[in-house]
C-alpha atoms as an extended CHARMM CRD file, in Angstrom:
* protein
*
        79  EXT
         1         1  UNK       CA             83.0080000000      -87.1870000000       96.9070000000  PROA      1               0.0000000000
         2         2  UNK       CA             85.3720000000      -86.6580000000       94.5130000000  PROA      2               0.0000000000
         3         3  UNK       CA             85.4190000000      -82.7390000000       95.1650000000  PROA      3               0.0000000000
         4         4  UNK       CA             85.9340000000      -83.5940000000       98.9670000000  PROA      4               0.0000000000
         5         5  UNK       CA             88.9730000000      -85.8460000000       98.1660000000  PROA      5               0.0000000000
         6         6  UNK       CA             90.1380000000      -82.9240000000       95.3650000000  PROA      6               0.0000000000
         7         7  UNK       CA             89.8680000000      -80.3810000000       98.0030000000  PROA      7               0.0000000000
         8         8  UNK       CA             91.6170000000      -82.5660000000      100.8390000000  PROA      8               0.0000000000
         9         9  UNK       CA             94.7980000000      -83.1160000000       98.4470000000  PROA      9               0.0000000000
        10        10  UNK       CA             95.0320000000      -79.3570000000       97.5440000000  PROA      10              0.0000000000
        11        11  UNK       CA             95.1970000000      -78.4380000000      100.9980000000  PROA      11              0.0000000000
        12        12  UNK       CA             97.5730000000      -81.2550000000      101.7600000000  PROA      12              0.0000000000
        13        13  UNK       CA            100.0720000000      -79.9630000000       98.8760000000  PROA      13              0.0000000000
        14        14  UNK       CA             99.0240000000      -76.2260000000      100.7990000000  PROA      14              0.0000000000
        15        15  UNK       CA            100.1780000000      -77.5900000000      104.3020000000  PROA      15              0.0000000000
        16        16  UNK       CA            103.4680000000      -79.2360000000      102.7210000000  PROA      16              0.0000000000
        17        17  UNK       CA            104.0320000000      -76.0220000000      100.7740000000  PROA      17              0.0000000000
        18        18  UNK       CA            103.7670000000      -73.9930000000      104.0900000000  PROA      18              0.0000000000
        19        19  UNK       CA            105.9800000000      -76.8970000000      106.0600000000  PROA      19              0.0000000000
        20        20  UNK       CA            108.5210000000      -76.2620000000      103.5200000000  PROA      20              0.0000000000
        21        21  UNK       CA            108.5180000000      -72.6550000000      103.6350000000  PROA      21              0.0000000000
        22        22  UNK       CA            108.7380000000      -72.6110000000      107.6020000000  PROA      22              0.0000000000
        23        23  UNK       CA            111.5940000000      -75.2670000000      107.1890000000  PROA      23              0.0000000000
        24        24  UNK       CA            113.7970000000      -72.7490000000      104.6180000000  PROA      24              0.0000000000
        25        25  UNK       CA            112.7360000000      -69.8130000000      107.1020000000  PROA      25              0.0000000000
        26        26  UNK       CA            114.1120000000      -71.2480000000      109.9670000000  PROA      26              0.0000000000
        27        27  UNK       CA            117.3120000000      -72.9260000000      108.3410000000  PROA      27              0.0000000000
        28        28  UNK       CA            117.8630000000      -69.2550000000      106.3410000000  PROA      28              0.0000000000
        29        29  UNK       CA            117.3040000000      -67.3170000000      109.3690000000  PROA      29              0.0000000000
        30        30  UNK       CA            117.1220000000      -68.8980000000      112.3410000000  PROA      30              0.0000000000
        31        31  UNK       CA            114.2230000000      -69.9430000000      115.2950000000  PROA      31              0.0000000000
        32        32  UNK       CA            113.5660000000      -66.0060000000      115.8110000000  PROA      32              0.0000000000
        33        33  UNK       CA            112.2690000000      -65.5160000000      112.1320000000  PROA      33              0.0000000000
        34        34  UNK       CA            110.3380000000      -69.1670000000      112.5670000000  PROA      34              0.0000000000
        35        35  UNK       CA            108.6400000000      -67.6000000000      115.5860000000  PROA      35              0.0000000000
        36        36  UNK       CA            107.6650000000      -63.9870000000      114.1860000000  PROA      36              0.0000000000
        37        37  UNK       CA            106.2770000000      -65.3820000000      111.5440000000  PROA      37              0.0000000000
        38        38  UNK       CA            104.4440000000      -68.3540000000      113.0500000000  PROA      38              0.0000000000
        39        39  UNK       CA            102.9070000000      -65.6870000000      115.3690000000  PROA      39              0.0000000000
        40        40  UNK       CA            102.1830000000      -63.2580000000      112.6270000000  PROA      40              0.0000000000
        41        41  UNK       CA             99.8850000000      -65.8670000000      111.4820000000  PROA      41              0.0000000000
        42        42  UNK       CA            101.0550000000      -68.7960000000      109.6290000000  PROA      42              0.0000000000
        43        43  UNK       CA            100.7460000000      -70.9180000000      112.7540000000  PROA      43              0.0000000000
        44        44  UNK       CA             97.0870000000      -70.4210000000      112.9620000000  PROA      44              0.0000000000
        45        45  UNK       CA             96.3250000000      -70.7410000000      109.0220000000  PROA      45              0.0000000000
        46        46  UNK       CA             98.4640000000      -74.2420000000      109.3650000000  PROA      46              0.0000000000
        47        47  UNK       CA             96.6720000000      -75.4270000000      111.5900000000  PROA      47              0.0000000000
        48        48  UNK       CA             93.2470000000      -74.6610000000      110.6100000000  PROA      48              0.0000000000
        49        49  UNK       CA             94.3620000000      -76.2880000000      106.9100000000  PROA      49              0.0000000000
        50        50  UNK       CA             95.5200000000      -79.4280000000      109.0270000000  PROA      50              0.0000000000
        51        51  UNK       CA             92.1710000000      -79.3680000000      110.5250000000  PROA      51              0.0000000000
        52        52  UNK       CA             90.4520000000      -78.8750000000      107.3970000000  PROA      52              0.0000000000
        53        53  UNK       CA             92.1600000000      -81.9540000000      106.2470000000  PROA      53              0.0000000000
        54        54  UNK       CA             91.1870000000      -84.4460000000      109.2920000000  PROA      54              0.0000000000
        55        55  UNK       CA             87.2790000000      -82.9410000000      109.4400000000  PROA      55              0.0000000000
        56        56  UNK       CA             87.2600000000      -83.7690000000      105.3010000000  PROA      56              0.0000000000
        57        57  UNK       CA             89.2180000000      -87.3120000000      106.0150000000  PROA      57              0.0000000000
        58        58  UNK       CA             86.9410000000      -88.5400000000      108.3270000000  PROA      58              0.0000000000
        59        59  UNK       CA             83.1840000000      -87.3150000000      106.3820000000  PROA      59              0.0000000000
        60        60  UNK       CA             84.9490000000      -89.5490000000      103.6140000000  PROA      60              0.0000000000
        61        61  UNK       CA             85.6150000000      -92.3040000000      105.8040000000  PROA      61              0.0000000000
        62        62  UNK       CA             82.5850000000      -92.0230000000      107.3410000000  PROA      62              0.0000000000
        63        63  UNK       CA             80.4040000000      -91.6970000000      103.7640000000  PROA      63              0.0000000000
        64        64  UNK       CA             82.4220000000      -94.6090000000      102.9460000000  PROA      64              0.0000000000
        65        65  UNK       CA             81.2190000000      -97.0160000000      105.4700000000  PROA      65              0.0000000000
        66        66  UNK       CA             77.8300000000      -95.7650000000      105.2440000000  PROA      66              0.0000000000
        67        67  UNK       CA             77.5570000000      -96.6820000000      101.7970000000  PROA      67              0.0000000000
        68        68  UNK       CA             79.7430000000     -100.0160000000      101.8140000000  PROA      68              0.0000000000
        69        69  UNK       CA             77.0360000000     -100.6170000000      104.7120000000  PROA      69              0.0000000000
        70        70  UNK       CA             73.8020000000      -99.8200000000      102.9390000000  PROA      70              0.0000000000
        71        71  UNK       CA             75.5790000000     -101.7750000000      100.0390000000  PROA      71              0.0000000000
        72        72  UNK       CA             75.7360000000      -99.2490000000       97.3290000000  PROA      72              0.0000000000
        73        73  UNK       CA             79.1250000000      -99.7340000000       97.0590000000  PROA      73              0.0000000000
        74        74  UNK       CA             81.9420000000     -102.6960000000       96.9750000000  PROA      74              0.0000000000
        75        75  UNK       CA             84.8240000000     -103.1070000000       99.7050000000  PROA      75              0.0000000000
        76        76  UNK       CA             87.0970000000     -102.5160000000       96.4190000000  PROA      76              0.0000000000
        77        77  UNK       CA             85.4180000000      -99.9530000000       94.6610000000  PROA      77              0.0000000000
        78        78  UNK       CA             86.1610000000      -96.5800000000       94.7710000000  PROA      78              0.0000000000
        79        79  UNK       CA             83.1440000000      -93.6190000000       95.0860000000  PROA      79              0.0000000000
């Protein structure tokens, strides 16, 4: 579990990296350059990473309950 939540906040600080560097493309150089290169590719690796993110969220979430249910593990307690 702790692997799944490691992984989930490196591609988190991966997503914000590539927000930022869209952000300073498209202030630098304008919606044009923001297009080519979201079209080139960094569209569809941002949104597979954001997608990476919610399918690892919710397997936590969802290990979560299923332990807290079976009662190997305490409302406060973390894995």
């Amino acid at each position: 579990m702790r692997a799944l939540t490691l992984a989930e906040i490196i591609l988190i600080i991966y997503a914000m990296i590539m927000l930022f560097t869209s952000i300073v493309t498209l202030i630098s150089e304008g919606w044009v350059a923001l297009v080519f290169n979201l079209v080139e590719g960094k569209g569809a690796i941002f949104s597979g990473t954001l997608i990476l993110i919610i399918i690892i969220d919710a397997w936590r979430v969802k290990k979560r309950r299923n332990l807290l249910q079976k009662g190997r593990l305490k409302p406060g307690q973390l894995f």
